[in-house]
N, C-alpha and C positions, 0 to 999 in steps of 0.2 A: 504493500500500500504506500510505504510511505509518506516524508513530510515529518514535521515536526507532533512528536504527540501530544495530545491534551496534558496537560499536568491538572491533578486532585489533590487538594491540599486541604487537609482533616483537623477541625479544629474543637474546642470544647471549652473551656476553661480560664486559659493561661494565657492571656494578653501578653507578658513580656515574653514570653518563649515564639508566642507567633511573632510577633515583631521582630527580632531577630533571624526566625526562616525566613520571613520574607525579606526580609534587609538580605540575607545569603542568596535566595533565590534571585534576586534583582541584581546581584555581579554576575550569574549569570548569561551569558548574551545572546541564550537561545529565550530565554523568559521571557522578554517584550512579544516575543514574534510567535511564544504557543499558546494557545486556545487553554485558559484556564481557568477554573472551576473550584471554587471555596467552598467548602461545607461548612455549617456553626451548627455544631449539635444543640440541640434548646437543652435549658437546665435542668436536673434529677430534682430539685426543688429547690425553697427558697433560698437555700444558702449561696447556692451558686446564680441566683439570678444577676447578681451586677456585674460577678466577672463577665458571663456571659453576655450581657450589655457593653461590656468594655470591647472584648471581642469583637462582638458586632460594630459598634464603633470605628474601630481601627479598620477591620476592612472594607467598611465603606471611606475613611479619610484617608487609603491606600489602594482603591481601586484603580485598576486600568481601562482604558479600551478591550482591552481583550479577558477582561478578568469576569468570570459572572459566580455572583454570590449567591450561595443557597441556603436560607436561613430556616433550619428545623422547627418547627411548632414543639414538638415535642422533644423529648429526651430517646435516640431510639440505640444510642449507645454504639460504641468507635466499631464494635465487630460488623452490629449490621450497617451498619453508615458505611462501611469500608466495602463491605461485600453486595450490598446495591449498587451504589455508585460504579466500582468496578466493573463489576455485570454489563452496566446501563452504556459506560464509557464505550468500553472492549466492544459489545454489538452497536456501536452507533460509528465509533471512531476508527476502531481495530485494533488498536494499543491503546496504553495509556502506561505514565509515571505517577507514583505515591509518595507522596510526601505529606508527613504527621506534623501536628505544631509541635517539637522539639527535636527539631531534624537542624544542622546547620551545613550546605552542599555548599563543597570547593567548589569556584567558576567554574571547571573544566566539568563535573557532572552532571551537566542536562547534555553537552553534550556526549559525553561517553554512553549515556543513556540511548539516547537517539541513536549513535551511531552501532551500538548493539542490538536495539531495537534494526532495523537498516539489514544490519549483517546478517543477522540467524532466522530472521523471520520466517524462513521455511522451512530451516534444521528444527524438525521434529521434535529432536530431545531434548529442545533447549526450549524451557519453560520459563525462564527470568534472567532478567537482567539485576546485578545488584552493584550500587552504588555505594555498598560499605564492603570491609575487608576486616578482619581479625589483625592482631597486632601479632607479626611475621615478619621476624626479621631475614630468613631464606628466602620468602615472598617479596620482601619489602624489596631488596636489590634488583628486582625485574624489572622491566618497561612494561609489561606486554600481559593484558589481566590472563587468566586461564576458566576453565571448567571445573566445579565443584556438585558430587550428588549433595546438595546442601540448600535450604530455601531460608531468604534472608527478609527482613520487615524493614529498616531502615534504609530508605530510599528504593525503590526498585520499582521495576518497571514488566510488562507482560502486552501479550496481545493474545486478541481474540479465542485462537486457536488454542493455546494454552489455559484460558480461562474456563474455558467448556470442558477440560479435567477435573476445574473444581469439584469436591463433592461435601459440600455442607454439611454432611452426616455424617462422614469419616467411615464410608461403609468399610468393614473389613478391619476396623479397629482394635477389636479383642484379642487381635492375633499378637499384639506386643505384651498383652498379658499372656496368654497362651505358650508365646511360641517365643523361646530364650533367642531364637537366632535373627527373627525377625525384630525382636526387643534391640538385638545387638545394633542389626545393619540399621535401624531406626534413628539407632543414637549417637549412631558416625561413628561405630565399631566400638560405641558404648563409652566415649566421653562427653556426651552430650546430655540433658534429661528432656527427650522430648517423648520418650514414650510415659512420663510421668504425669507433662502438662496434657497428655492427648486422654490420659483415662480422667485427669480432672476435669477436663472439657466434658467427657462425655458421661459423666458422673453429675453434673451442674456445678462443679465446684471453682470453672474458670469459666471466662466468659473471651475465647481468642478466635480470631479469624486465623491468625496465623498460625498456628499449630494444624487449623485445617488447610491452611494450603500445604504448609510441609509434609500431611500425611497425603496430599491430593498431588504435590512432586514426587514422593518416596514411591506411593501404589502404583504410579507411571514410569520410574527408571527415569526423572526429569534431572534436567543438569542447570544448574545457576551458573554464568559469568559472571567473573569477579574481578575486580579490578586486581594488581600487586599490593598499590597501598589504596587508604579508605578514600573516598571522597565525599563521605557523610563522616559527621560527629552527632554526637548524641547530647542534648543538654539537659532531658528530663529526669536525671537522676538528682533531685532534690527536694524529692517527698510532696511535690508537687501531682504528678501524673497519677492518673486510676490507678494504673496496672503495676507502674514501676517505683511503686514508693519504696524505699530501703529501712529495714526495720534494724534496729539497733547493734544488731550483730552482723547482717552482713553488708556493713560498709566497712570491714575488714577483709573480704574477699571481693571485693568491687574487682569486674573486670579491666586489665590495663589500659588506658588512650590505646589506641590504632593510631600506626602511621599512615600518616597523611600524604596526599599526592596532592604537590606543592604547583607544578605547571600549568600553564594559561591552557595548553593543549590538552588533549587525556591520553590514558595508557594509548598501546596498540592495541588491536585486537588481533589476536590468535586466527591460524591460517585454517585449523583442521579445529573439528568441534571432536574432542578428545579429553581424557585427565590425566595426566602428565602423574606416574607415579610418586613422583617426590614433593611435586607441588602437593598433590594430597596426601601425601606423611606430613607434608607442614603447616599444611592447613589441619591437620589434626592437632597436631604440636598447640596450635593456636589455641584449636577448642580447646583443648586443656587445661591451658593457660590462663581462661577466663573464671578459673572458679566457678560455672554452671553448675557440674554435676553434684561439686562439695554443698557450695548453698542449698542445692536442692534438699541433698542428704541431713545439714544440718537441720531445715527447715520441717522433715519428717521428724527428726527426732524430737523437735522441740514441742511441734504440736501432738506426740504423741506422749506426753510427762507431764502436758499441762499447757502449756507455756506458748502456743499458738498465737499470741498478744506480738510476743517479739521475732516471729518469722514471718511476716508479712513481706 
């Protein structure tokens, strides 16, 4: 199809956080020129109604030409807000990019995005583009992003074709309870906890889009690009966000910064849609590195002593 894709920009709460991605999105220089789409989810009640005012605010005294704002009546919450919108995007547009209100994207990531969007759009097994990277140092001395069985939330981009794998149910779920080897390959050879958040999903006890798309890449053999170094940062780690508030003990296992890709340009892109066996021993390296599986762990045992208050 090409062209520049729509960008989706997810919002809720957090006036200074959105203000800052859009301040990052706008050094962008493909952002003036794409078709973009604000969501403001309406407030879970009174507490949040002025942020939410504030929010709305800001995006109307930072609108564009090309900017259209969608202001929720209701509160219908970031999973389904993510996973409508995406849906609606993909069969209207063909692609789209996701960007959350505490996303900050180097210049060069709209267009890495695009032009990964561009490249694989017909390579089958390549279901995403990602705009972040783990903190890899092996990685980090590349130019040139590669292929990861891995599905990423901070920044990232899909089309059409790949969205229609979604499967909102996570049919075939039980099997990471079931089945030790499918638990394994789930969890990136078992340093990751996503066969943990996927039985809390499907328990009611999380509320993620993303867990379901990672179980809707994994049931498809789908492959994420990834840049060498990140071209997202993360700012909502300060007990601000729904999902990512840090509870008293693990901001002593905080994930490392990711290195950053510093150029006006972006990476290359990879000639053959492949996974390069060392790049993924280091891209596990990485996972490991992030303290996920530990937090997880400590976060079980806390809530299972009592103590559920401080593993949040």
């Amino acid at each position: 199809m090409g062209g520049l894709a729509p960008i989706a920009i997810f919002s809720f709460r957090r006036p200074r956080h959105l203000a800052a991605t859009l301040e990052a999105l706008q050094r962008c220089p493909e952002f003036s020129a794409s078709d973009v789409i604000a969501y403001s989810d309406g407030p879970r009640g009174p507490s949040d109604s002025d942020d939410v005012a504030e929010v709305r605010r800001l995006l109307r005294a930072r609108k564009t030409p090309n900017m259209t704002i969608v202001e929720r009546p209701n509160n219908v919450g970031l999973a389904n807000s993510i996973i409508e919108a995406v849906t609606e995007i993909t069969q209207r547009a063909g692609r789209v990019i996701v960007i959350e209100d505490d996303l900050i994207l180097q210049p060069a990531a709209l267009a890495w995005l695009n032009r990964g969007l561009d490249a694989y759009e017909a390579a089958e097994d390549v279901m995403q583009i990602s705009a972040y990277q783990y903190r890899s140092p092996f990685l980090a001395r590349r130019e040139t992003g590669g292929f990861q069985h891995f599905a990423t939330t901070w920044g990232w981009a899909t089309w059409a074709r790949a969205r229609a794998k979604f499967d909102a149910s996570a049919s075939g779920w039980r099997a990471v309870r079931d089945d030790p080897s499918v638990r394994r390959a789930f969890d990136s050879d078992g340093v990751y906890p996503f066969s943990d958040m996927l039985e809390k999903q499907m328990s009611g006890k999380l509320d993620s889009w993303g867990i379901r798309w990672s179980w809707s890449v994994f049931r498809n053999n789908g492959l994420t690009l990834m840049p060498p170094r990140s071209l997202v940062r993360n700012i909502g780690f300060d007990g601000t966000a729904t999902h990512n508030s840090l509870g008293p003990l693990k901001r002593f296992v905080t994930a490392p910064a990711p290195f950053l890709w510093e150029g006006s340009e972006p990476p290359t892109l990879p000639d053959r849609v492949v996974v390069d066996p060392e790049a993924e021993a280091a891209f596990r390296r990485a996972l490991r590195g992030t303290h996920a599986l530990r937090n997880h762990r400590i976060k079980r045992v806390l809530a299972r002593i009592g103590f559920a208050r401080f593993a949040t």
